[in-house]
C-alpha positions as CSV (number, residue, x, y, z in Angstrom):
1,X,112.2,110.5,122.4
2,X,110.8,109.0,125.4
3,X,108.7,106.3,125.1
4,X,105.5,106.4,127.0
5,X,104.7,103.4,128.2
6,X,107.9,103.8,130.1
7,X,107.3,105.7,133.4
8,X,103.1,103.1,133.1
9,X,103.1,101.8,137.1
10,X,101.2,98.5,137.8
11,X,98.3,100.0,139.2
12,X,97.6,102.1,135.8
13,X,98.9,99.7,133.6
14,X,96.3,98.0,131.0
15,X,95.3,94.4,131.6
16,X,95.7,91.7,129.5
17,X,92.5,90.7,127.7
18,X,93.4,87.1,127.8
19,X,95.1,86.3,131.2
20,X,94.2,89.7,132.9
21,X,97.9,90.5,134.2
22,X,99.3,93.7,134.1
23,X,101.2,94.6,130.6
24,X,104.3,96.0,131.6
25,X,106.7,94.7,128.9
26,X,107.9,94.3,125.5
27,X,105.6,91.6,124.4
28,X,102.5,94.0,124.5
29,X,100.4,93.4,121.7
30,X,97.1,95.0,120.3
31,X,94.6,93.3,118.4
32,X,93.1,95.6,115.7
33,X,89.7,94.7,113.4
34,X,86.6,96.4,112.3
35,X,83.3,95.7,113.7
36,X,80.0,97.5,113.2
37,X,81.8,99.8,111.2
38,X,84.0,100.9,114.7
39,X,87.8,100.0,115.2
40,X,87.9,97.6,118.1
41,X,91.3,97.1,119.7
42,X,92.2,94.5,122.8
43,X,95.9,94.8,124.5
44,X,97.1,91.5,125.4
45,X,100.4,91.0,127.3
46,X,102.5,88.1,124.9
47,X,102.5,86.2,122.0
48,X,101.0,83.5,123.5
49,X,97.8,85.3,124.5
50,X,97.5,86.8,121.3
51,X,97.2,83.2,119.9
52,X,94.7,82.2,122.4
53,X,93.0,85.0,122.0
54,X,89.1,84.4,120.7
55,X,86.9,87.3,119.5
């Protein structure tokens, strides 16, 4: 299997919620919760912006 975010160049990769760098490795994290009766999900690039992460 092939994993997708693989072959994800800088220019198309997602940018970090918190920092805005590109996420391009295995830190990537997403931030899942309910609001409004919607799932909401942010992508930040480490554990360290997921901490400082604020909704």
């Amino acid at each position: 299997m092939t994993d997708p975010t693989s072959d994800v160049d800088e220019g198309k990769a997602r940018e970090c919620a918190v920092c805005g760098d590109p996420i391009d490795g295995p830190g990537h994290r997403v931030i899942t919760w309910i609001e409004d009766d919607s799932v909401r999900t942010v992508h930040v690039c480490s554990p360290t912006c997921e901490a400082a992460y604020e909704r």
